[in-house]
PDB file of the backbone (N, CA, C, O) and the ligand in Angstrom, with CONECT records:
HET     ZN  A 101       1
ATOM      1  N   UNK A   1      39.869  16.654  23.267  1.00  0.00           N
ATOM      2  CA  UNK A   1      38.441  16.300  23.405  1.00  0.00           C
ATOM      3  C   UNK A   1      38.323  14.971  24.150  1.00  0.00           C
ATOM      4  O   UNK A   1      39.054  14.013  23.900  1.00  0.00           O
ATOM      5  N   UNK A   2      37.459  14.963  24.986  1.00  0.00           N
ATOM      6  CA  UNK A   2      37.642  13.652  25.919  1.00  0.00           C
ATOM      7  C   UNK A   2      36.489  12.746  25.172  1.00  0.00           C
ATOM      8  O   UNK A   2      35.688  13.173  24.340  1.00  0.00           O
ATOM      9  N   UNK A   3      36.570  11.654  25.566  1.00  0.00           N
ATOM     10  CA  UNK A   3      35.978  10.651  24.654  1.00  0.00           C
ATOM     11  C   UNK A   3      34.460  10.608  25.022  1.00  0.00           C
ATOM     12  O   UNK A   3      33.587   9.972  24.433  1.00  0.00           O
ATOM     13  N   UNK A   4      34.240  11.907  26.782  1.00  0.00           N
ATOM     14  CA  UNK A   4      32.864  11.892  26.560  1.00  0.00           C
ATOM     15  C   UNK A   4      32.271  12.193  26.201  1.00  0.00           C
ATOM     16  O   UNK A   4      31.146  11.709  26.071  1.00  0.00           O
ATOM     17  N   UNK A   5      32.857  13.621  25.655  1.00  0.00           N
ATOM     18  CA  UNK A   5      32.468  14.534  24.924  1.00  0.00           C
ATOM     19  C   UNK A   5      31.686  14.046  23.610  1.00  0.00           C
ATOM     20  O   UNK A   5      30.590  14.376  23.157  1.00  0.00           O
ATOM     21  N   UNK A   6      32.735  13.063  23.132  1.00  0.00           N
ATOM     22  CA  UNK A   6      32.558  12.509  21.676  1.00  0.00           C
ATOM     23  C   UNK A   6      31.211  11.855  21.865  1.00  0.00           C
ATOM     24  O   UNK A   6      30.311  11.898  21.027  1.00  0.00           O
ATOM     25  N   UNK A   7      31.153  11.308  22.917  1.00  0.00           N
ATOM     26  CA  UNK A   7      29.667   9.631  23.277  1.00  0.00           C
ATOM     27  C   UNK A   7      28.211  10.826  23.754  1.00  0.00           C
ATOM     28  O   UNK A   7      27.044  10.537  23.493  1.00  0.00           O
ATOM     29  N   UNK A   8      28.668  12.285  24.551  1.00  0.00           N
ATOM     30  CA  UNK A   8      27.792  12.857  24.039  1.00  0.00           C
ATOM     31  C   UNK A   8      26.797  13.381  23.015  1.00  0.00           C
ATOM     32  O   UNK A   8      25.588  13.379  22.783  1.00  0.00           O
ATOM     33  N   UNK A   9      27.911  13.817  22.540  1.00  0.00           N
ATOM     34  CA  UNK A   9      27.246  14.706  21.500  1.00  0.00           C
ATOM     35  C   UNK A   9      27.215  13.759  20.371  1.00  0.00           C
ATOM     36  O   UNK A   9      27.259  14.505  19.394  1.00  0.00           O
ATOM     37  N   UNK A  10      27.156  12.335  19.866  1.00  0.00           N
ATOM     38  CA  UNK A  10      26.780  11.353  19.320  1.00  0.00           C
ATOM     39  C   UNK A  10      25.279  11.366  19.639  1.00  0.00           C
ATOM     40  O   UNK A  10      24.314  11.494  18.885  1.00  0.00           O
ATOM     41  N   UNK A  11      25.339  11.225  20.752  1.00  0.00           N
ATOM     42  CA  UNK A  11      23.954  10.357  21.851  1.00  0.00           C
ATOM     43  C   UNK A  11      22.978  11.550  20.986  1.00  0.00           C
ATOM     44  O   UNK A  11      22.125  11.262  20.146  1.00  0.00           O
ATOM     45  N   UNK A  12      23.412  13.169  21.505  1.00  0.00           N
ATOM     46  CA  UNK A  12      22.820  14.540  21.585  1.00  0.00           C
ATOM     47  C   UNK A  12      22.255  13.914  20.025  1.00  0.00           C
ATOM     48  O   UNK A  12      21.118  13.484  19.830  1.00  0.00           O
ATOM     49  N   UNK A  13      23.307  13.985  19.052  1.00  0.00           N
ATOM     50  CA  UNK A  13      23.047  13.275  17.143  1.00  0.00           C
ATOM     51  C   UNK A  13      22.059  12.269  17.330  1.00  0.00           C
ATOM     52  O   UNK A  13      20.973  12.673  16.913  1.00  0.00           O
ATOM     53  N   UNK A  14      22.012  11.177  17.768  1.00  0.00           N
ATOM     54  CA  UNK A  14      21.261   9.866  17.473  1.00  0.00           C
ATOM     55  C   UNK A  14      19.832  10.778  18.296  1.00  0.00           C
ATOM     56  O   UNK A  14      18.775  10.541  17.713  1.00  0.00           O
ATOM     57  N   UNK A  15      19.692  11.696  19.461  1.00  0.00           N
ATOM     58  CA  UNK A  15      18.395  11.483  20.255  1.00  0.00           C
ATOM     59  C   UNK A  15      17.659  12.525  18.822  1.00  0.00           C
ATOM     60  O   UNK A  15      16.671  12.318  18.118  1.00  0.00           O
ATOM     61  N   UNK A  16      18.518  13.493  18.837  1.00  0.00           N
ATOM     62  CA  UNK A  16      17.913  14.624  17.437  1.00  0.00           C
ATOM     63  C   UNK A  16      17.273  13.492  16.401  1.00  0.00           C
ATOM     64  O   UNK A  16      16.115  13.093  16.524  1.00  0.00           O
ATOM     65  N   UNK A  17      18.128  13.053  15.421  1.00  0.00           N
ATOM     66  CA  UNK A  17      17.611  12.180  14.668  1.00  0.00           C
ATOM     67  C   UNK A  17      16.049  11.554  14.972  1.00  0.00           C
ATOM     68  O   UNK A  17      15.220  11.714  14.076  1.00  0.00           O
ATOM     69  N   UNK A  18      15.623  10.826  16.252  1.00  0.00           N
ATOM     70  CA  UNK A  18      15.067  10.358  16.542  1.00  0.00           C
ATOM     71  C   UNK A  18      13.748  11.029  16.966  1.00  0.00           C
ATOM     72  O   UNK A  18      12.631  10.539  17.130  1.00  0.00           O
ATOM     73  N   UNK A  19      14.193  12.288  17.095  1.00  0.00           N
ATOM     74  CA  UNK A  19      12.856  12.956  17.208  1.00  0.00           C
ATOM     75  C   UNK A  19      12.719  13.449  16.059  1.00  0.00           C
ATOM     76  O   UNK A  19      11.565  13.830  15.861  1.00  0.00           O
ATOM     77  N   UNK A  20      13.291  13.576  15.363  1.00  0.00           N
ATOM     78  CA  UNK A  20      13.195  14.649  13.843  1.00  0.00           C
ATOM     79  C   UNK A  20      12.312  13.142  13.541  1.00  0.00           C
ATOM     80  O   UNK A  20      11.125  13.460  13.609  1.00  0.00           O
ATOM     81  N   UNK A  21      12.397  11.941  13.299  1.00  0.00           N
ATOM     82  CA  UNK A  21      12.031  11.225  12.681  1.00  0.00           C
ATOM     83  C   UNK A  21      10.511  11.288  13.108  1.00  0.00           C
ATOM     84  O   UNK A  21       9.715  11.688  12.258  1.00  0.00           O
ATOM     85  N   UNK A  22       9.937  10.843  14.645  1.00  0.00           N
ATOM     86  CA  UNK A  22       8.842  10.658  15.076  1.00  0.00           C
ATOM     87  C   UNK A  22       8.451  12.123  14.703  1.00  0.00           C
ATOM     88  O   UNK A  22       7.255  12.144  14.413  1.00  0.00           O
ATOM     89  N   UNK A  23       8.948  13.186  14.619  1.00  0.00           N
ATOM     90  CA  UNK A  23       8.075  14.274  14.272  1.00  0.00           C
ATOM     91  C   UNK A  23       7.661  14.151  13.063  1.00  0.00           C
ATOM     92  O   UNK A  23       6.440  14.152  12.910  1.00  0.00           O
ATOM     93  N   UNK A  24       8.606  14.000  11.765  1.00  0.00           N
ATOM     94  CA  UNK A  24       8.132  13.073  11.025  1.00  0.00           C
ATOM     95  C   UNK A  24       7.186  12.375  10.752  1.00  0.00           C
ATOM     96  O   UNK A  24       6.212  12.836  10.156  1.00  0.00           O
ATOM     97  N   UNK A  25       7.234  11.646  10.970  1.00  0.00           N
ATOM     98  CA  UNK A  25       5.794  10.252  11.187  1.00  0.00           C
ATOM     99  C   UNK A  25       4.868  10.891  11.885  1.00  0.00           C
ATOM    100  O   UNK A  25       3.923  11.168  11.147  1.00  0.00           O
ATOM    101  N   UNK A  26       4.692  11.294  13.104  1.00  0.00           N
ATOM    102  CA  UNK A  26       3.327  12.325  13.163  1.00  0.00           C
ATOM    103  C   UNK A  26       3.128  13.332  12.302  1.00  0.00           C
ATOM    104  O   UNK A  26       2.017  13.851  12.409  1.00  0.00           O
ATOM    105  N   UNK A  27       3.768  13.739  11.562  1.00  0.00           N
ATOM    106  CA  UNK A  27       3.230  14.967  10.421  1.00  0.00           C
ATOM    107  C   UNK A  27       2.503  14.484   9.673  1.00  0.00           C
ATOM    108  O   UNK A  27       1.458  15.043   9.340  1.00  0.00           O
ATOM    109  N   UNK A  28       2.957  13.065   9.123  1.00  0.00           N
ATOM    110  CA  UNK A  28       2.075  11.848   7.971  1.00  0.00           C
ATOM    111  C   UNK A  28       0.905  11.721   8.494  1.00  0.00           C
ATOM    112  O   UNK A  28      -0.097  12.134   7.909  1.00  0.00           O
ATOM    113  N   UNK A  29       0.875  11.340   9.251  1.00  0.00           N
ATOM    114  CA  UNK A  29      -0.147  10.693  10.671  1.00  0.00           C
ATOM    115  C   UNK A  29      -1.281  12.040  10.300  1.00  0.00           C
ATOM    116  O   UNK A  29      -2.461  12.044   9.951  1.00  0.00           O
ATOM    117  N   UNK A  30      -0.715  12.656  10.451  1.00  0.00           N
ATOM    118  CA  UNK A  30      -1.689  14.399  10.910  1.00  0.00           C
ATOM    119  C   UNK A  30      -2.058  14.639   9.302  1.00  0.00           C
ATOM    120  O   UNK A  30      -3.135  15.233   9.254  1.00  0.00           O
ATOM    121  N   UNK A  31      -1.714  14.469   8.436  1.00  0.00           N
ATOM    122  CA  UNK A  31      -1.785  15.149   7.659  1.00  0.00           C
ATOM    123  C   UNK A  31      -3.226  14.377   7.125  1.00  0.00           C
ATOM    124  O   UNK A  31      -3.187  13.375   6.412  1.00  0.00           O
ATOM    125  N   UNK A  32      -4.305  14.914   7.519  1.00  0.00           N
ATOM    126  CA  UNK A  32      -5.535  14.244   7.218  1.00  0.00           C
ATOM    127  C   UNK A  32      -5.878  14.547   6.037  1.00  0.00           C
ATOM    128  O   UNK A  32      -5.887  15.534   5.301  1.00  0.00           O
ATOM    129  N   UNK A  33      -6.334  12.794   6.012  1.00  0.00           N
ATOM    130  CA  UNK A  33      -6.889  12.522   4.640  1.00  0.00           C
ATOM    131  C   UNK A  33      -8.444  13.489   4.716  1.00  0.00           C
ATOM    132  O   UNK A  33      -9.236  13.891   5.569  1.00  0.00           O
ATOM    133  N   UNK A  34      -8.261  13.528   3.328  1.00  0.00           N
ATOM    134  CA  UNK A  34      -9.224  14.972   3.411  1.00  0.00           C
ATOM    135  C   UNK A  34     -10.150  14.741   1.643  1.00  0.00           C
ATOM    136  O   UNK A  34      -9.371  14.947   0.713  1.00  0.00           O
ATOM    137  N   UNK A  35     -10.970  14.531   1.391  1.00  0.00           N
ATOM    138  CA  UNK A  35     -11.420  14.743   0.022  1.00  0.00           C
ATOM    139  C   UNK A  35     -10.532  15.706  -0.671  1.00  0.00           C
ATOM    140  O   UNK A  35     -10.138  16.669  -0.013  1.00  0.00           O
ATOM    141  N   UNK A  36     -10.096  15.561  -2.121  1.00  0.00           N
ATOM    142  CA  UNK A  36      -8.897  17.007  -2.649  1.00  0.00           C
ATOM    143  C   UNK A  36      -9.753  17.844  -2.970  1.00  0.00           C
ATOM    144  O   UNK A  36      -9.464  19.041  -2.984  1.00  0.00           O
ATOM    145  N   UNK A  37     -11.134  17.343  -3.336  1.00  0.00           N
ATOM    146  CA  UNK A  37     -12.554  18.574  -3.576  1.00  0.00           C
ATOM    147  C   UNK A  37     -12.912  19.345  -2.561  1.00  0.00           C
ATOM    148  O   UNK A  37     -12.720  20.557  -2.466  1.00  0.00           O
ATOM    149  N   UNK A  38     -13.634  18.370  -1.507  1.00  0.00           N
ATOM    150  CA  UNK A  38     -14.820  19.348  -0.848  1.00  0.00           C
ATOM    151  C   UNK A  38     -14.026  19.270   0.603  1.00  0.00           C
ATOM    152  O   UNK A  38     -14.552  19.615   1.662  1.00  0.00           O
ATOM    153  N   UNK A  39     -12.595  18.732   0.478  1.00  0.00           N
ATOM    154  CA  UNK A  39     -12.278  18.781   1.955  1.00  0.00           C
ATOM    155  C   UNK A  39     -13.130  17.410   3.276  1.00  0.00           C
ATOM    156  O   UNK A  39     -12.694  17.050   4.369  1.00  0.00           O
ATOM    157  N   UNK A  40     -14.127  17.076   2.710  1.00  0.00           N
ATOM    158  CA  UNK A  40     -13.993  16.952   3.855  1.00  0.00           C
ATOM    159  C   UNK A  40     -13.258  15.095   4.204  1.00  0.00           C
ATOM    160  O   UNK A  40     -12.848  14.231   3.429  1.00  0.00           O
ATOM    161  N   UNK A  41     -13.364  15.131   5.462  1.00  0.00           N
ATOM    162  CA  UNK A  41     -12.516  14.164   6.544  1.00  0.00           C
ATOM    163  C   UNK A  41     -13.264  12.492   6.226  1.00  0.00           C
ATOM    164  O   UNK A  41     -14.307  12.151   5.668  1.00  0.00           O
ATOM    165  N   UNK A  42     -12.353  11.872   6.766  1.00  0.00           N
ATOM    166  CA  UNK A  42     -13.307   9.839   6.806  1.00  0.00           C
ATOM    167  C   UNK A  42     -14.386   9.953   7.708  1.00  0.00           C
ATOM    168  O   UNK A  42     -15.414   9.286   7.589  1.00  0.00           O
ATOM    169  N   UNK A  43     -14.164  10.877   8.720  1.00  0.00           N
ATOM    170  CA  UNK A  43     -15.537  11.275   9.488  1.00  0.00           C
ATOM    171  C   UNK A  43     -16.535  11.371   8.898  1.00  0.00           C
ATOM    172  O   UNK A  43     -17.456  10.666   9.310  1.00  0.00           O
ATOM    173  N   UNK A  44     -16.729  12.022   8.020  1.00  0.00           N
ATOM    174  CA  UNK A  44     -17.709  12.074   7.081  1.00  0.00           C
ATOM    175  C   UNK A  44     -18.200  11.975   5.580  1.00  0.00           C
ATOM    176  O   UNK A  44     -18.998  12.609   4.890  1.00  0.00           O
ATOM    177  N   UNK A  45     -17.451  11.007   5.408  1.00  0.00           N
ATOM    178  CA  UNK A  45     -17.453  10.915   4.073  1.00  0.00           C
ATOM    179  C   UNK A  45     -16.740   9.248   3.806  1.00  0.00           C
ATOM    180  O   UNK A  45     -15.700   9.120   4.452  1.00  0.00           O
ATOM    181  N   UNK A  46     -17.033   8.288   3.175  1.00  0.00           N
ATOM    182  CA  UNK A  46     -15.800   7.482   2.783  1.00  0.00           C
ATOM    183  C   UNK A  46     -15.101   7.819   1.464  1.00  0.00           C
ATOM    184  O   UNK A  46     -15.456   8.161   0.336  1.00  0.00           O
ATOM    185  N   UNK A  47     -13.460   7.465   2.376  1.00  0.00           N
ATOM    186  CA  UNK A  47     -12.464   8.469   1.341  1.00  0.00           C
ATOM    187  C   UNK A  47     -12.291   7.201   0.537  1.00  0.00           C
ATOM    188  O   UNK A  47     -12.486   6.086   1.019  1.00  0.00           O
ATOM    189  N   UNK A  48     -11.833   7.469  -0.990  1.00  0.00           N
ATOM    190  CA  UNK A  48     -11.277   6.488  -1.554  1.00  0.00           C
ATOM    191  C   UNK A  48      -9.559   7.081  -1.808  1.00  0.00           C
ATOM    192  O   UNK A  48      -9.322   8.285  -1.706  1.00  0.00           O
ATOM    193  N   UNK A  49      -8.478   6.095  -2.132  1.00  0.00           N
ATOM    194  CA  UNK A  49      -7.435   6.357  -2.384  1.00  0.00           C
ATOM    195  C   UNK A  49      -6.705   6.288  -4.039  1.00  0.00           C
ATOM    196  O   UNK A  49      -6.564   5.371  -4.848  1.00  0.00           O
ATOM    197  N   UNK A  50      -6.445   7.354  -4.041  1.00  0.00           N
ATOM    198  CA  UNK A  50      -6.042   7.776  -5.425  1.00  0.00           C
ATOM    199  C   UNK A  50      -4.478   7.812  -5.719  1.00  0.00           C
ATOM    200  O   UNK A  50      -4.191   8.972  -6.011  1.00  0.00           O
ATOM    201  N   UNK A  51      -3.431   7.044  -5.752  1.00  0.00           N
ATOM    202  CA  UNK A  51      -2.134   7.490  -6.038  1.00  0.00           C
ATOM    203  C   UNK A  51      -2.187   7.730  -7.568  1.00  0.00           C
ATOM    204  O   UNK A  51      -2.629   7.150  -8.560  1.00  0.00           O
ATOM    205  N   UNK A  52      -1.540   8.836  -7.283  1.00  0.00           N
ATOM    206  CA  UNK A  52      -0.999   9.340  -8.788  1.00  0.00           C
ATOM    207  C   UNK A  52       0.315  10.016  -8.667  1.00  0.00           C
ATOM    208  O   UNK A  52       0.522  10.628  -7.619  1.00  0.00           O
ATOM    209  N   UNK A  53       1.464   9.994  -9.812  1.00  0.00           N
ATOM    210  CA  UNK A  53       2.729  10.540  -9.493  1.00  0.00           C
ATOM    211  C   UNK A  53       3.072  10.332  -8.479  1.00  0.00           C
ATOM    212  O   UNK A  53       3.645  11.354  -8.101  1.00  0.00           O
ATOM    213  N   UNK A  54       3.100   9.402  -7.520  1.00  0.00           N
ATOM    214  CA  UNK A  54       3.595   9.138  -6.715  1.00  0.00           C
ATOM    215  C   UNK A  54       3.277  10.020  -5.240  1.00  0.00           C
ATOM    216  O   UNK A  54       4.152  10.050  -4.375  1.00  0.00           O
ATOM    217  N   UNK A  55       2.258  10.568  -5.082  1.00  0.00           N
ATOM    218  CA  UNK A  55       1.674  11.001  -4.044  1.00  0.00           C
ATOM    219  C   UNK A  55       0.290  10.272  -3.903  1.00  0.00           C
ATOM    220  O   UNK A  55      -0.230   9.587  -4.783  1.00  0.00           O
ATOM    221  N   UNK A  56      -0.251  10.541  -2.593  1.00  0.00           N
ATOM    222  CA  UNK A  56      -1.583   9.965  -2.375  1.00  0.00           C
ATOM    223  C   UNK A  56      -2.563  10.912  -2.090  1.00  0.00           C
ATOM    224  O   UNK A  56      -2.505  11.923  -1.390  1.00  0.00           O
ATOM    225  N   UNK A  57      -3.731  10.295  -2.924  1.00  0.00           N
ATOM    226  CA  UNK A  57      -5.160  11.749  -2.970  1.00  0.00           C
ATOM    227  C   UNK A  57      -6.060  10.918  -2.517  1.00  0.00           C
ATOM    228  O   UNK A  57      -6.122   9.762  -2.936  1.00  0.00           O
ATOM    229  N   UNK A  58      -7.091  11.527  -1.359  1.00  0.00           N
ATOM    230  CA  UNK A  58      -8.564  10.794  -1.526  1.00  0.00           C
ATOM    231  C   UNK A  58      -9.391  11.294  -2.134  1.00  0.00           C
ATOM    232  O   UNK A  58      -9.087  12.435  -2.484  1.00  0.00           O
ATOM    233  N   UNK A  59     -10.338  10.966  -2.440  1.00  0.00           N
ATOM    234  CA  UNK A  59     -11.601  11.665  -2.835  1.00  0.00           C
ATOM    235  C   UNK A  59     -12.576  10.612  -2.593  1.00  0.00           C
ATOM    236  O   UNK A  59     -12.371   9.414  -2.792  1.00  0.00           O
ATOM    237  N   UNK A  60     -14.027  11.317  -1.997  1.00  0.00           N
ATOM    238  CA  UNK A  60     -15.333  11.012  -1.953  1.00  0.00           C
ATOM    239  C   UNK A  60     -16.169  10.756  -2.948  1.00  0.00           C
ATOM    240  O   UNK A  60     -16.138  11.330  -4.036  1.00  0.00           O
ATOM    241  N   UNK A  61     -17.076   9.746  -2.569  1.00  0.00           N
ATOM    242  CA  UNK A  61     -17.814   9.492  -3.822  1.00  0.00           C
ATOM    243  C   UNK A  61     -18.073  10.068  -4.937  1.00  0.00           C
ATOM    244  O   UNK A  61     -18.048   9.893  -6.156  1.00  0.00           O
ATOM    245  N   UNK A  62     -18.451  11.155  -3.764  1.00  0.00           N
ATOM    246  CA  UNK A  62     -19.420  12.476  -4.251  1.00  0.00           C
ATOM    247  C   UNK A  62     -18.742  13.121  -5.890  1.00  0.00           C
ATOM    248  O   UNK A  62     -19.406  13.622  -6.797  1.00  0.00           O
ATOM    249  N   UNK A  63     -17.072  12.869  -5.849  1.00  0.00           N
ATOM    250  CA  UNK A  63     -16.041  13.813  -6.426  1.00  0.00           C
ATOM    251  C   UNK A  63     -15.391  12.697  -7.136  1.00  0.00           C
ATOM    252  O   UNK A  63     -14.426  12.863  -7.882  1.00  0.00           O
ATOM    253  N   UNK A  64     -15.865  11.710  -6.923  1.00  0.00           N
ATOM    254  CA  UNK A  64     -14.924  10.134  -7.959  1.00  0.00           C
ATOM    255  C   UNK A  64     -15.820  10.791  -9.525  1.00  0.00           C
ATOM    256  O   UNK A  64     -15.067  10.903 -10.492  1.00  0.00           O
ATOM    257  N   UNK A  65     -17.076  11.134  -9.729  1.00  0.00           N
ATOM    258  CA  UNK A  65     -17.547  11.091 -10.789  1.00  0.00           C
ATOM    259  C   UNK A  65     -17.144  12.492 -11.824  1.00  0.00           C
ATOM    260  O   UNK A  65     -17.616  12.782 -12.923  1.00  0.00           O
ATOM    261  N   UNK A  66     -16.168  13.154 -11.062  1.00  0.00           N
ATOM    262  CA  UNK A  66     -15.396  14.533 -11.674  1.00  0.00           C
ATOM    263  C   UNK A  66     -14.425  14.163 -11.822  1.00  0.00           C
ATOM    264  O   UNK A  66     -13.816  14.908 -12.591  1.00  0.00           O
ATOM    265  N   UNK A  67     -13.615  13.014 -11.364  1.00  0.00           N
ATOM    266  CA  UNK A  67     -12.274  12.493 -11.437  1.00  0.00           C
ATOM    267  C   UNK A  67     -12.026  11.702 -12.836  1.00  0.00           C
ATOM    268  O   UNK A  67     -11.036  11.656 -13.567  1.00  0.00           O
ATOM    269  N   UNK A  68     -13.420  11.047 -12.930  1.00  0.00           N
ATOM    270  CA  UNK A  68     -13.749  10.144 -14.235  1.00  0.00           C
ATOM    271  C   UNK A  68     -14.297  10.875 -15.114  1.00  0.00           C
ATOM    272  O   UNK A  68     -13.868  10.670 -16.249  1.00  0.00           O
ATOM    273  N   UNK A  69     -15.138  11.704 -15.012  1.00  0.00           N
ATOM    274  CA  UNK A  69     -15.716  12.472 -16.056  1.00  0.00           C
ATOM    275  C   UNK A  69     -15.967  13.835 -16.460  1.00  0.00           C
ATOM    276  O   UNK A  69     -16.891  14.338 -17.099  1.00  0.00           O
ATOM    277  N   UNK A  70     -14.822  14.358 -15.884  1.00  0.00           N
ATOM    278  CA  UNK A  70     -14.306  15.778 -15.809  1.00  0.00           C
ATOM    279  C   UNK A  70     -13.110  16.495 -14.997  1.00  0.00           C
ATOM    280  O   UNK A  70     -13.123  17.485 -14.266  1.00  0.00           O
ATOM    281  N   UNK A  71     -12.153  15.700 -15.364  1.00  0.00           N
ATOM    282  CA  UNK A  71     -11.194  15.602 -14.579  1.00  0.00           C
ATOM    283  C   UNK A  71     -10.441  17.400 -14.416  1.00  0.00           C
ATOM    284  O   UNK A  71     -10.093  18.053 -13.432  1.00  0.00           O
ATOM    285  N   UNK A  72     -10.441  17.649 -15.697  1.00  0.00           N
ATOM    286  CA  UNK A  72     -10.219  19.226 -15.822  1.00  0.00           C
ATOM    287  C   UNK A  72     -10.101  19.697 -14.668  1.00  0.00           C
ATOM    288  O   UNK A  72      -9.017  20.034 -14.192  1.00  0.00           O
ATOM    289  N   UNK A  73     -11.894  19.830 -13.702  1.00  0.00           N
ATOM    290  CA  UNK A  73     -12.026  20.438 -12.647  1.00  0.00           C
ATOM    291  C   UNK A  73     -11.491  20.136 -11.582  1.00  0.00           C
ATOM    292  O   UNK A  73     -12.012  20.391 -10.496  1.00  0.00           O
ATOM    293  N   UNK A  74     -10.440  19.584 -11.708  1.00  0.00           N
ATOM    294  CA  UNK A  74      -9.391  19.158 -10.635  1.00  0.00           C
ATOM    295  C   UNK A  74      -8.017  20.016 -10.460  1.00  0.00           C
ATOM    296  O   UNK A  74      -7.285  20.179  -9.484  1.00  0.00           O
ATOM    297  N   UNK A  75      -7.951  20.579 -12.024  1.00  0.00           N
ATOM    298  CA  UNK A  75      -6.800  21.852 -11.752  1.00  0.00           C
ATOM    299  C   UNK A  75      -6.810  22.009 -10.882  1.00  0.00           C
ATOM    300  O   UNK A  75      -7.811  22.142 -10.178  1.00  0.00           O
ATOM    301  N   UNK A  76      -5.588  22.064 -10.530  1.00  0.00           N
ATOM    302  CA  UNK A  76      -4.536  22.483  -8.853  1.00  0.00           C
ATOM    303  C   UNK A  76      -5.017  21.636  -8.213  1.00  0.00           C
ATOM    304  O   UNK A  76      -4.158  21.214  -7.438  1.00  0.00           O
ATOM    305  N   UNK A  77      -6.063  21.061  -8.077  1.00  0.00           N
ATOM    306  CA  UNK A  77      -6.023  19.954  -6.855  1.00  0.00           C
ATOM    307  C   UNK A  77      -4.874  18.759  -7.324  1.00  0.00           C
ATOM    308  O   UNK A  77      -4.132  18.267  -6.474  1.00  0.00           O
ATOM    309  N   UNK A  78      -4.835  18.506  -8.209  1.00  0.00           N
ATOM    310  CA  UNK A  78      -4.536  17.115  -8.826  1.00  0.00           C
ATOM    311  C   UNK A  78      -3.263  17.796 -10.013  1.00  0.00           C
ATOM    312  O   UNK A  78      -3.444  18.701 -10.827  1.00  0.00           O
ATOM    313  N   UNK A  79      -2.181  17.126  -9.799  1.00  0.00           N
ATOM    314  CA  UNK A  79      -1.166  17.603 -11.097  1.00  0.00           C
ATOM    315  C   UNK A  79      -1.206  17.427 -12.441  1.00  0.00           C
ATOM    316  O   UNK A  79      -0.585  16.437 -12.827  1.00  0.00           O
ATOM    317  N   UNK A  80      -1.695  18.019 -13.201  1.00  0.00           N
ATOM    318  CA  UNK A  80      -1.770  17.650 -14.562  1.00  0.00           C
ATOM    319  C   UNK A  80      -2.750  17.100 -15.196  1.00  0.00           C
ATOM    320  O   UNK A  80      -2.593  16.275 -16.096  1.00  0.00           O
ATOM    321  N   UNK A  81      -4.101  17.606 -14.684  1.00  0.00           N
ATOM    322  CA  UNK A  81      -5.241  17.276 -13.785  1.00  0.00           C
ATOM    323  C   UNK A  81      -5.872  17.588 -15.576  1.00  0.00           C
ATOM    324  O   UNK A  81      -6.270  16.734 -16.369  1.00  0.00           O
ATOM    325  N   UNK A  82      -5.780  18.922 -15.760  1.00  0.00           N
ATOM    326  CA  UNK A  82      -6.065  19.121 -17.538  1.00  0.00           C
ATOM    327  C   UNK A  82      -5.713  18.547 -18.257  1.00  0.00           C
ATOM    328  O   UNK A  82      -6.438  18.554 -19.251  1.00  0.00           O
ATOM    329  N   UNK A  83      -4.701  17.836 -18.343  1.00  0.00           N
ATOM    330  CA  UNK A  83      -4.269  16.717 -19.087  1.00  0.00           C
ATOM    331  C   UNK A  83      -4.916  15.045 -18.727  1.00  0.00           C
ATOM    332  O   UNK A  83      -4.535  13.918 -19.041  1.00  0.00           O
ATOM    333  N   UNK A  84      -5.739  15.424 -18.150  1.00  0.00           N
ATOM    334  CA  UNK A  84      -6.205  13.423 -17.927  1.00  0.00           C
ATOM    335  C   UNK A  84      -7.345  13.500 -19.294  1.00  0.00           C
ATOM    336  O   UNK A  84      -7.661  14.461 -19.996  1.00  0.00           O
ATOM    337  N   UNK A  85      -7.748  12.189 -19.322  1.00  0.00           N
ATOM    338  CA  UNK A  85      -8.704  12.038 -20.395  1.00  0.00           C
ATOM    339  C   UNK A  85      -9.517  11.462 -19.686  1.00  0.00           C
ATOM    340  O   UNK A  85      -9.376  10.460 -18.984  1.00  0.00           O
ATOM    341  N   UNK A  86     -10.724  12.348 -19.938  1.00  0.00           N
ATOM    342  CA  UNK A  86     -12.139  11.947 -19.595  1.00  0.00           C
ATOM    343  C   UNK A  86     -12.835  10.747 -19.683  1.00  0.00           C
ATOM    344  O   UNK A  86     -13.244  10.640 -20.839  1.00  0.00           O
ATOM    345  N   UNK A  87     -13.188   9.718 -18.950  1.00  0.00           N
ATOM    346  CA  UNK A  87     -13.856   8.553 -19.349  1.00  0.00           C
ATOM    347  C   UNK A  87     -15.261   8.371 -19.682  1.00  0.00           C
ATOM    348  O   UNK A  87     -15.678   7.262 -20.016  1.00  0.00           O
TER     349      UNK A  87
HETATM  350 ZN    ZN A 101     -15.474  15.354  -2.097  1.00  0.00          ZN2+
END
């Protein structure tokens, strides 16, 4: 194997990596913040940010007062969503 071979297909490794990554980071990028209720976008709505378990949720005003006071109705949007306690 000649040693260019080797500095190739390194290079070929490091350029892969490097796009896997930026594809990556545009998937985050893309993955629009979205109300977990009604869907919709920061376009129209201001999102607020919700981490829980270690993921990130927005929700709209509109849907903060189901988050606090009926959280239930969040099944499947939200993990364990039946288990929060109502404020
Ligand atoms: Zn909403």
């Amino acid at each position: 194997m000649s040693p260019f071979y080797f500095g190739n297909s390194l290079l070929y490794y490091l350029c892969r990596r490097l796009i896997i990554v930026n594809f990556k980071d545009k998937k985050m990028q893309q993955e629009e913040k979205v109300c977990l209720v009604c869907k919709r976008n920061e376009e129209m709505v201001p999102l607020v940010r919700v981490d829980y378990k270690k993921n990130t949720y927005w929700i709209c005003p509109q849907h903060i007062p189901v988050l606090i006071h009926d959280p239930g109705q969040l099944e499947g949007l939200l993990p364990d969503a039946g288990n929060l306690q109502a404020g």
